[in-house]
N, C-alpha and C positions, 0 to 999 in steps of 0.2 A: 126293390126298384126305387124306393122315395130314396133311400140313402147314394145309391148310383146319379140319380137327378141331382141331388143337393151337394153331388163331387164335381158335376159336369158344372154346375152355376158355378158353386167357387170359383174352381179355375177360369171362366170366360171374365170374372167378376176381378180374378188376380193378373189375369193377364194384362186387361185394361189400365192395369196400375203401372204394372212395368214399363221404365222408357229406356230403351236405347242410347247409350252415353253416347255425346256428339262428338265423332272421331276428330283428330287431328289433320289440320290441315296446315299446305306448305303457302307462305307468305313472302311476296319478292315486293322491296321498294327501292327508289334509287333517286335521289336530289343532288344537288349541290352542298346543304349544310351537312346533312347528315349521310353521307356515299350511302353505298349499297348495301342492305341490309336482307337477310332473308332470317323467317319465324316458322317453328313447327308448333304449331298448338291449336286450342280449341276458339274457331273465330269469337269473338266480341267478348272475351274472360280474358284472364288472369291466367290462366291454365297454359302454360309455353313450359316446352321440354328443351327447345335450344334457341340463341339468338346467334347467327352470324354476321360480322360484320367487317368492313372494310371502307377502305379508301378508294374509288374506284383507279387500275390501271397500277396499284400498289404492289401488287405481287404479295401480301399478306394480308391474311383471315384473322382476325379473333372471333374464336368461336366457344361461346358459353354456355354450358348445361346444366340443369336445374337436376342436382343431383341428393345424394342422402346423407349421414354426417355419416356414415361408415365406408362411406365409397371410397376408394385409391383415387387418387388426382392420376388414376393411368389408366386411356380412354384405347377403346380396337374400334378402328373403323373398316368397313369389308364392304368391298363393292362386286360384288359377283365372283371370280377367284383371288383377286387383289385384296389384301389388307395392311393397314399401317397401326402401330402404333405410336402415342403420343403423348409425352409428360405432363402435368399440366398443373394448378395449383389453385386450393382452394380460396375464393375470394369474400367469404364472408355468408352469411345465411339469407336466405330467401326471406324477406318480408312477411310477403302476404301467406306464403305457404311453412306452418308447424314442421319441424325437422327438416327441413329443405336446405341445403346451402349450394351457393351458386361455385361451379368448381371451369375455371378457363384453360383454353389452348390454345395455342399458337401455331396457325399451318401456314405453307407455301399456297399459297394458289395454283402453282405448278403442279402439285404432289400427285403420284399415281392413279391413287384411290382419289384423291377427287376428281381427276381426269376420266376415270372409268364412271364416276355418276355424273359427270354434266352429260354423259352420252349415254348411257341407260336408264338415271334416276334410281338408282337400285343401290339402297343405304343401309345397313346395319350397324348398330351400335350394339357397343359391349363395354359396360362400364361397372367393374364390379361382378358379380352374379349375378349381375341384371343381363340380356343379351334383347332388343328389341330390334325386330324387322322395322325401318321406317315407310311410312306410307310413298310410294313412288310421286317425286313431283317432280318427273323431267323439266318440264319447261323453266319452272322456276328455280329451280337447282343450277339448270345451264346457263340461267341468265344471270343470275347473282356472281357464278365462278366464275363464266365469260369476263362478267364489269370487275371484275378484282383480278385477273390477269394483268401482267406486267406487258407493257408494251415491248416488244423484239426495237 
């Protein structure tokens, strides 16, 4: 019985320790000096998985990923059945992050797949062996691709 008790405190005692890593969230900002930008990472860190950016009404995205030194600069994007892929090229290493380096792409603002997440928000990347579901952030996905559309 004492040894049963003294398994049940551990754990309430280990549990209390564990904390739940603070998910990634999707980030949309849009000025004048610096167009429209959207961030997937962990608010108020250093922790960012992609930066998109543009010129708003440009019709073209640079979009950059915080990738691994063994990764392909060759990126699958899939948005529900649609996917594309995209060549892309390492730009140098991540700073703040040990073995990180930053690897970039160059899309249309037109392109299918992203045409399919500004209206669902339903993003997956495949970079490498890595394959990650991104967190759904319609709103912010629509509004960043909307303002980097080319005007007709």
């Amino acid at each position: 019985m004492r040894g049963w008790m003294a398994l049940a405190l551990l754990a309430v005692a280990l549990s209390g320790c564990a904390t739940a890593p603070t998910p990634m969230t999707w980030a949309f900002s849009a000025d004048r000096q610096e167009g429209a930008k959207l961030a997937l990472g962990v608010p108020d860190t250093d922790d960012v998985l992609l930066v998109a950016v543009c010129e708003p009404q440009s019709g073209e995205i640079s979009l950059t990923i915080v990738g691994r030194p063994n990764d392909a600069a060759v990126l699958e994007l899939h948005s529900g059945k649609i996917w594309q892929r995209y060549a892309g090229a390492g730009i140098g290493g991540g700073d703040s992050i040990v073995g990180a380096m930053d690897i970039q792409f160059h899309l249309r603002a037109d392109d299918p797949v992203l045409a399919q997440v500004a209206d669902t928000g339903e993003l997956t990347l495949v970079l490498g062996a890595r394959r990650q579901i991104l967190p759904n952030g319609f709103a912010s996905e629509h509004d960043f691709i909307t303002a980097c559309r080319a005007r007709p």
